[in-house]
Every structure is written in structure tokens, then in C-alpha cells.
C-alpha positions, 0 to 999 in steps of 0.5 A: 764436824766437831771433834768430839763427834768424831772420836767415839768410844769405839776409837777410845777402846783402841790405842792412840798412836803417837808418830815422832820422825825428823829427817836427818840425824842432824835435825834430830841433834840441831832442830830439838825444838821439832822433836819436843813438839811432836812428843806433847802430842801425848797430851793432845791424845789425853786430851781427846779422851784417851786415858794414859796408858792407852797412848803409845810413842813410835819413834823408831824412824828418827833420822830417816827421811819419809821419801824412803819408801820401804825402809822405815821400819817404824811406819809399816809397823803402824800400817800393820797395826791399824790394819788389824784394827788395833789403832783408835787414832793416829797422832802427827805434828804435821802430816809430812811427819807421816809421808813424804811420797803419796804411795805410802800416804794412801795406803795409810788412808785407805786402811784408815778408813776401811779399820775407821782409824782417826788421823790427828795433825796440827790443824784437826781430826780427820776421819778418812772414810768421810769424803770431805776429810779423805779430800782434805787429807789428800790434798795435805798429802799432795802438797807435802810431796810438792813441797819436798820436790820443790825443796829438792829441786832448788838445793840441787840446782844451787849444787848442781849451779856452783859445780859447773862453776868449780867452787862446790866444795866436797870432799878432796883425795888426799895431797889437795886441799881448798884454798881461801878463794871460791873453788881454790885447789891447792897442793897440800903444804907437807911435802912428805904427803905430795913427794909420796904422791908424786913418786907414785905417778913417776914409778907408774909410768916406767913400771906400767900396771897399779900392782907394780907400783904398788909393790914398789911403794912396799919394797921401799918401805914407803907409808901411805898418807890418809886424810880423816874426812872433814876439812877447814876452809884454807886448812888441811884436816890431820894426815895420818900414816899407814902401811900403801894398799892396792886399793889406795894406789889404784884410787890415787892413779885414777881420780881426775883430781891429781890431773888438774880436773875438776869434776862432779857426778861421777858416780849415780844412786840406783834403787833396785829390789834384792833377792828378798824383794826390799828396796835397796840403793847402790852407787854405780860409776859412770864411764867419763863421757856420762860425768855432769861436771868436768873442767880440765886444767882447774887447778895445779894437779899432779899431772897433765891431763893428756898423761891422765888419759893416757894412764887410764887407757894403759890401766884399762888395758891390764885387764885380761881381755874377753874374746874377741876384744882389743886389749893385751893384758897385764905383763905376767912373769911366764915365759910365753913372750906373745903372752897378751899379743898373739891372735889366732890367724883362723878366728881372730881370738887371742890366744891362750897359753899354757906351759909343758915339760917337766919344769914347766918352762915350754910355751905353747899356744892354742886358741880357745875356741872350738872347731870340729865336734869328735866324739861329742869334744870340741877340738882346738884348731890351733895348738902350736908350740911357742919356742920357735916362734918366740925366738923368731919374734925376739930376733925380728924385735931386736932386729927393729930395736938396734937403731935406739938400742944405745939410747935404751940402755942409757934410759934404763940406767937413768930411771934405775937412778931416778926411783932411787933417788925417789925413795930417797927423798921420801925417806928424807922427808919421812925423817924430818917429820919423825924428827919433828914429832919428837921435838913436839913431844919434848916441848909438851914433855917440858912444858908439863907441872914435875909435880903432875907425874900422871901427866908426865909419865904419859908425856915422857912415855910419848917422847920415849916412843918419838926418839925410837921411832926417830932413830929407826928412820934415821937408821933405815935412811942410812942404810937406803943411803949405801945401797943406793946405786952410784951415779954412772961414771964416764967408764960405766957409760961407755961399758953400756954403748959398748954392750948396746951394740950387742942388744942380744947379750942384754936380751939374753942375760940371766938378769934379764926376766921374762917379764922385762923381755914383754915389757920392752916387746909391747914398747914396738909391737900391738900383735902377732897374728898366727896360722898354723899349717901342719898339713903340708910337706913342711909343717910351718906357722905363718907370722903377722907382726903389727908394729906401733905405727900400722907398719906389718911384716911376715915371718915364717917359722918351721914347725916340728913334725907331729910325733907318732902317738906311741901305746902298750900292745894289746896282747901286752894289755890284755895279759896284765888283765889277767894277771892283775887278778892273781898278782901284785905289780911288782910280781907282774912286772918281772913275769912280763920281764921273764917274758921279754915284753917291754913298755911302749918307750922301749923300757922294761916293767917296773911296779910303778910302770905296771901301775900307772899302765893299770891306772891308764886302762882302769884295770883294778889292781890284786887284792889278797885274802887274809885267810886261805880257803880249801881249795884255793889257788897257792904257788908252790912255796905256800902249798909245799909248807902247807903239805909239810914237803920241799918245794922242789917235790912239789916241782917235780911232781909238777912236771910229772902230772901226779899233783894238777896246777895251772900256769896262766903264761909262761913265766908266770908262777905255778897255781896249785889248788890243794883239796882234801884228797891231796892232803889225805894222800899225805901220811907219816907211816907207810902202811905194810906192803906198799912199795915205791914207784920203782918197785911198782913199775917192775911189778906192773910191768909197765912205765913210771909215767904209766904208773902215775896215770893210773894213780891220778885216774885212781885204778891205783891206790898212792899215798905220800910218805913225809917222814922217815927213811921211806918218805916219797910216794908209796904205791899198793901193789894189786893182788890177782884176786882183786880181778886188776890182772 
């Protein structure tokens, strides 16, 4: 069918869309014929009768490859586009321009042709709704995915070919570089880059776990080489100088290369859907018998690869085993000594630690699966305390150690002297190459125009910066060089045999850390395996050593006996209660003091004890009020000042029963409510014919208890006197007239 046919007014109403996409950012740099080509397509679209401002370009996708299904942003942008029937026409140099994978490509047709949008490529206009057309467009779309799985398939093969023959080139770990001849891997020429390498294997293997290497690396100062990406064939690319990080150590330790191997395929792209449903790819490492290439012994490494092997198991046991699983973990600096090698002689569990006593220095040892449920709780069926059983471990170890203990203390000596001399020797090389950045410096410096001064200033700034940097390595090499420890002299061998002998005045110096004792226990032991039995007459733990080598020994290690559990009494408990309520703690304490009570231990009360016993039993704690109220409870000091009396009256008339107070326990203070009928009982003036109690009790003819009864029952009338020389209580003697007598 003639294009002309085709392309109607209905389509002209609407946009030409014009899609430009390249593969790669390199082909969008190198291939710029490709891309003007797709951009002339604007002309095609004015040529088919679209007018200029109706043609839009979308090129938002270049350098993103049309296989990526989901994550080009430009092309579902388009799709959207014609499905809201807003696109007359879709213009491409080639229809692999528009997809690459056909889900993507018949979603396009299918919405095409139900919105009656045009396709364009080099070859025509297709419409597809038509049968023949969609047919043709199909077939293009088939062909382009073929075409690319072709293309895929025979550079894959062609990699996939050179690496199992070791001569594919990529990218090397810094201290290897490639070498002239095909799949050549050679040593990288400075010796400051390798000796830093090779220091760092040394010191992991007497040091044991990446942390402590790399530690070590910046306790001596040590820097860290770094290889910028990219290399020349038979050149090294620069080095460029920094502080070691763990992640670099580690990498190092790990990575094949450094032991002679050469390997290809060790890590796998995935596709997955994140939470937002968006495709995304990750990079996930395979486990070693997964790699696609692996040639032992391809090259001069480092390292051997049985060493390698070896280091990875001893890396892979560092981390903290999961239940049930073999693995003792990383040396740690408590001092539980069976941390990592303890197991729990009921389940098989490794056993966890935790420390107690006030500086935190007492193991103890408990396994962290559950046994019986109380009260809704798991309980922990072992739980024993580590002091007996480390000492009888460390006794049975250095028992086992005596035969090469001479040879282990010599070994020690030797391999302080060695990681000394190692640092050295780094430090050594590390000044020869600041000496040789000053003499570079000094020559450009020298070879520059004196009338140039804006280039010899920044030269000459440079060959300033050379000589400061040069004259701190020599100073720090210097220093290095004193502190270095002395190689041993005949005496100094001979005060070691000597001290070998006795292998527990070593195991027990204050230079000896815990983390060394663990260190030298992993060397002989793979476990320990621990019963508990504290039921019996003698409470003991029953000990499985399991040497290096499947040998097995039995230990039994006394236990103390369980420590009846100790608690306040309850009348203690029940009368804090009530005092809380009237009384702050230091108060309560010298009541139950006054009481003769004392804490569970034996100890007398103090505010902090009654407090954290309060703490313990959830009792809240006395809160004041800012203002008495009429009628409130007040101790005797308070209610005395507030009736303008001594506190001694109060006291008496107290005792006397004329004034009502309440004691909620002996020792406990006096609680006087004050009422309006006591403080109106209080006078200045004494009214005329009212006599003291003396008096009264003569008149009456009966007691002064008598007399203050009927006061406090109110068949007599009493007030208090405050001032003056006839202050005290002052009574009305009845006459007979008032029907008393």
C-alpha cells in the first residue's frame, strides 16, 4: 500500500514522534554517524506531511541498551503517549532502535494499532492494524531479538573461550599487573606496592582474623596502595597512596589472585523486583565450587594455594557461629577462655557468655536454648560459672603444651622480630619513594623558564611540599628504627628456655592478655563440651576436651553449691507500705532503725537501701503537699508552732489523751490532726472564774485523768491558755445551779 494511503489527516493532527537511542555511551561517543542519521528523521516526518512544529525528538534513552526491560524511561513515556491516542506516527532508523526483546515490542504494536498510530523505519510506513503490516513488523521484531541473542551468544563465547584459557584480560587487584605475552600476570615492578602486600599476609597468619591485620597495618603507619582502573599492556596504571581500610585488607586476604589463581565468573547478575515493583539487577557472589574458570598456579602469586585455602577457612571461621553449626568465632578480648570452644553437653549448643561481679570480670557460661516453660518463661538448662572450669582447662592445656613449650617461646620471640623488621622494611621503601618524589620535583622545578614565575611558583610550591613530606619519612623511619626490638642475644635465649620450664609464670604474667591465652588454646583445642550436674550430693561439671588431632580427655571440675535465694520479711515489707504513704525514706529508715529491723544482708536501713527496696516491690514513694489543709495530719514539731505552744506541751497532752494523735508503729513520729475545735480551745486571756486543772480536780472531788475525760467528752468546758503567767490549760468550774452536781 502507497504511504500516502496511509498517512491521512487524522494522523497529521496528532505528533510525529521521532526516537533516537544507541546502545552504549561508547557508541553514542564513537558511532556519531548512527546518531545524525536518526536525527534527519525529522525531515522524513516533514516530508510525510507533518508541519515542523508538530514533530517532536526523544532521545532521552541514549546509551541505554533496548533489551533493558523496564528501565527506559524514555520509551514507556512514548507507549504512554500513543496510548492516550496523542502520537500520529512513530519515526525509527531501524525498528532495534525501538526494542530489542519482543514483550516490549508487541505491547508497542498492540497499542498502535488499537490508537491507529503509524510506524516509520527505514524501509516504510506500517500501519499495525493492517494484517500484512503487523505481519512484517513482527517478523522485524523477531529478527532483532535473534539477531541480538546471535551477537550476545558469540562475543560471550569468545570470553568465555580466552578465559578458560587464562589470557582474558580484566581488571587485576592492586601488586599484579599483565605482562607482555597472552594471559602473562606478573608482580607489579615497585616494591613498595608488593612489600606492603606481602607484609599483609605475613602478619595474617600469626595475627589470625582481617580486623587484626588491619589494625596492625595502622598501628604502624603503614599506607595503603590503590590501582586507578584502567591498565596498559605491559604497563602498570599510577598507584596512588592512602590511609588501609578494613574493606581493603579483607579483599586483599581474599581474592584468588594473590595465590597464583586465575579465575573468571565469580560473582552472577540477577534481575529481581524491588518493593516498588521496578526491575533491578544485583551482583551476587558465587561460593568457589560455582566459579566458571579457575586455573591454580597460573602465575607467581603471593601466596601458595593450599595457604589460600587455608586462610579462607581460618576468615570463614571468625564469624560468630549460628546454633548448632561448627565455627568457634573470632578471638575476643573477655576473659571467658572457652569463649567460641564451649558447647553444652544437653543440646549440643555453643554456649554463650556473659560476665558478673562488680568489674565485670567473672565468666559464666549458659546455653541459649530453652528448657522448661515457668510461668510462661523459658529456663536455661545450663548456666554454670566459668572460673573453676577455665582454670581447669588452662592447667589440662599447659599440661599438653610442656613438650614444645621451649620451642613456643622462641617461635614468639622470632615473630615479634619478624613484624618489626616488616614494618621496617616498608617504612624503608616508602622513603625512597618520597626521596624520589622530591628529586622528580626538583628537576621540573629546574628545568622550568625563571621568567615563567606562575609556573615556577607552583613548582617550586610542589618541591616545598616533596622535602617536608621526604623529612617526615625520614624522621618517622628514625624513630621506627630505635623502638625496633634488638635481636635476642645468647643470655636473652637462654632467660627464655629458662622461663619455658615453667609455662605458667608466662600463662600467668600481667603481659599476658586474655586474648593471647585464647589465641594459644584454639592452636591444641577444637572443643569443650560441658554437663552441669548440681543436683547431686556434689555439685560438679563433667568436661569433654577435643584435642587438634580427634584425641579426647574427661575432666571433672567441682562446683559451688547454689546460694540460698535471701529476701526482706514481710511484716518488714508490708510496714514500708504504710509508712511510704506519710513518710520520705530517709525518715523510714531511722523508724525501722529505731525498730531494730534490718535488711535482708543483715545491714541496717539507709535512704538508698529503703529506696531501692521500694524500687524492688513497686511501692511509690511519699509525696508532700505545698500547703496544709484544716484537718490534715501534722507531727508535733509542725502542729506545736502552728498552736503557738512547745512541743513538749503537745507531748504531754499527748500522753494525757486530751489532745487525739495517732502512731502508725512504734518509732514512728506522732500524727496530730488539728481541727477548728482545738484551735478555738486556744486563748490569750483567761476568762474569769476558770481555774487550772489542780484546782479543778480539788473542786470536783475526783482525779486529773477524770478531769480531762470529761474535758475530751465535753461535760466540761476547757480552753488553753498561751500567754501570760497563767498560760496552761484552764477549766469552768460548774456551779450546782446548772443541774452538774
Amino acid at each position: 500500500m502507497n504511504e500516502a494511503i496511509k498517512v491521512t489527516e487524522v494522523h497529521r493532527s496528532r505528533t510525529a514522534v521521532v526516537y533516537v537511542r544507541q546502545s552504549t555511551l561508547a557508541q553514542v561517543e564513537r558511532n556519531t554517524e548512527s546518531t545524525a542519521r536518526q536525527y534527519d528523521l525529522v525531515a522524513r516526518a516533514r516530508a510525510l506531511g507533518w508541519p515542523a512544529s508538530q514533530v517532536r525528538v526523544v532521545d532521552g534513552d541514549l546509551g541505554v541498551s533496548g533489551s533493558a526491560l523496564g528501565q527506559r524511561d524514555a520509551f514507556e513515556g512514548l507507549v504512554a503517549e500513543i496510548a492516550l491516542g496523542q502520537v500520529g506516527i512513530v519515526l525509527a532508523l531501524e525498528v532495534s532502535r525501538l526494542a530489542r526483546d519482543n514483550a516490549a515490542w508487541y505491547r508497542l504494536l498492540d497499542l498502535a494499532g488499537v490508537c491507529d498510530t503509524l510506524v516509520c523505519d527505514g524501509d516504510g510506513v506500517y500501519h499495525p492494524a493492517l494484517f500484512n503490516d503487523r505481519l512484517l513488523l513482527g517478523m522485524k521484531g523477531l529478527m532483532s531479538e535473534a539477531e541480538l541473542h546471535v551477537l550476545r551468544a558469540r562475543l560471550e563465547g569468545g570470553i568465555k573461550n580466552k578465559a578458560s584459557r587464562g589470557e582474558l584480560r580484566r581488571g587485576l587487584p592492586v601488586g599484579l599487573v599483565w605482562g607482555e605475552g597472552d594471559g602473562e600476570i606478573c608482580v607489579h615492578p615497585d616494591e613498595a606496592v608488593t612489600g606492603v602486600i606481602a607484609a599483609t599476609f605475613e602478619q595474617f597468619a600469626v595475627r589470625g582474623s582481617v580486623r587484626a591485620t588491619w589494625l596492625w597495618l595502622r598501628e604502624q603507619g603503614l599506607r595503603w596502595p590503590l590501582q586507578q582502573a584502567g591498565y596498559l599492556r605491559g604497563r602498570p596504571s599510577q598507584i596512588i597512596w592512602v590511609e588501609p581500610t578494613y574493606h581493603a585488607v579483607h579483599t586483599t586476604l581474599t581474592h584468588p589472585a594473590y595465590a597464583g589463581a586465575y579465575v573468571y565468573g565469580r560473582t552472577r547478575d540477577e534481575r529481581y523486583l524491588d518493593g516498588s515493583g521496578v526491575l533491578r539487577k544485583r551482583r551476587r557472589k558465587l561460593p568457589r565450587d560455582q566459579w566458571e574458570v579457575l586455573i591454580p598456579d597460573h602465575h607467581r602469586g603471593f601466596i601458595d594455594w593450599d595457604t589460600y585455602l587455608a586462610n579462607q577457612d581460618r576468615i570463614g571461621g571468625n564469624i560468630r557461629p549460628q546454633p548448632r553449626q561448627p565455627g568457634t568465632g573470632a578471638v575476643r578480648e573477655g576473659c571467658a577462655l572457652l569463649q567460641g570452644l564451649a558447647s553444652c553437653g544437653v543440646c549440643g549448643r555453643k554456649l554463650a557468655v556473659f560476665y558478673r561481679g562488680p568489674a565485670k570480670s567473672v565468666p559464666n557460661y549458659y546455653c541459649q536454648g530453652a528448657g522448661e516453660l515457668v510461668e510462661g518463661r523459658g529456663t536455661r538448662h545450663m548456666n554454670v560459672g566459668g572460673q573453676a572450669i577455665d582454670a581447669a582447662v588452662a592447667e589440662a592445656f599447659l599440661a599438653a603444651l610442656a613438650p614444645a613449650a621451649l620451642q613456643a617461646c622462641l617461635t614468639a620471640a622470632e615473630q615479634l622480630e619478624e613484624g618489626h623488621d616488616a614494618a621496617l622494611a616498608q617504612w624503608r621503601r616508602q622513603v625512597e619513594q618520597a626521596r624520589y618524589a622530591a628529586t622528580k620535583a626538583e628537576r621540573r622545578y629546574r628545568a622550568v623558564d625563571p621568567d615563567n614565575r606562575l609556573v615556577a611558583r607552583g613548582l617550586e610550591t610542589e618541591w616545598n611540599t616533596a622535602l617536608q613530606q621526604l623529612a617526615d619519612a625520614d624522621a618517622e623511619l628514625a624513630r621506627r628504627e630505635n623502638a625496633r626490638p634488638k635481636t635476642l642475644t645468647a643470655a636473652e635465649r637462654a632467660t627464655i628456655l629458662a622461663l619455658g620450664d615453667d609455662l605458667g609464670q608466662v600463662w600467668d604474667a600481667a603481659t599476658t592478655t586474655d586474648k593471647d591465652r585464647k589465641q594459644l588454646l584454639r592452636t591444641l583445642l577444637d572443643e569443650v563440651n560441658i554437663t552441669a550436674r548440681r543436683d547431686d550430693a556434689e555439685p560438679h561439671a563433667d568436661l569433654v576436651l577435643r584435642w587438634k588431632g580427634s584425641a579426647i580427655s574427661d575432666l571433672r571440675v567441682s562446683l559451688r553449691r547454689p546460694q540460698p535465694k535471701i529476701r526482706t520479711g514481710e511484716d518488714t515489707i508490708d510496714l514500708l507500705r504504710r509508712l511510704a504513704v506519710h513518710y520520705p525514706d530517709a525518715k523510714i529508715a531511722g523508724i525501722l532503725n529505731r525498730q531494730h529491723r534490718r535488711t535482708a544482708r543483715g545491714l541496717s536501713f539507709t535512704a538508698s537501701r529503703v529506696q531501692s527496696l521500694r524500687h524492688h516491690w513497686g511501692i511509690p514513694r511519699h509525696q508532700p503537699s505545698d500547703q496544709p489543709e484544716e484537718g490534715e495530719l501534722l507531727n508535733v514539731t509542725t502542729a506545736a508552732r502552728q498552736l503557738g505552744i512547745a512541743p513538749s506541751t503537745l507531748l504531754r497532752w499527748l500522753d494525757d489523751g486530751f489532745v487525739a494523735g495517732e502512731q502508725i508503729t512504734p518509732g514512728a513520729p506522732w500524727r496530730i490532726r488539728l481541727t477548728d475545735q482545738l484551735r478555738n480551745m486556744l486563748v490569750d486571756d483567761t476568762p474569769d472564774g476558770w481555774v487550772a486543772i489542780q484546782y479543778a480536780t480539788r473542786a470536783l472531788g475526783v482525779s486529773r485523768q477524770t478531769v480531762l475525760q470529761r474535758v475530751k467528752r465535753g461535760e466540761l468546758r476547757a480552753v488553753i491558755t498561751r500567754t501570760g503567767r497563767r498560760k496552761g490549760l484552764r477549766i469552768e468550774i460548774p456551779t450546782p445551779q446548772n443541774g452538774l452536781f
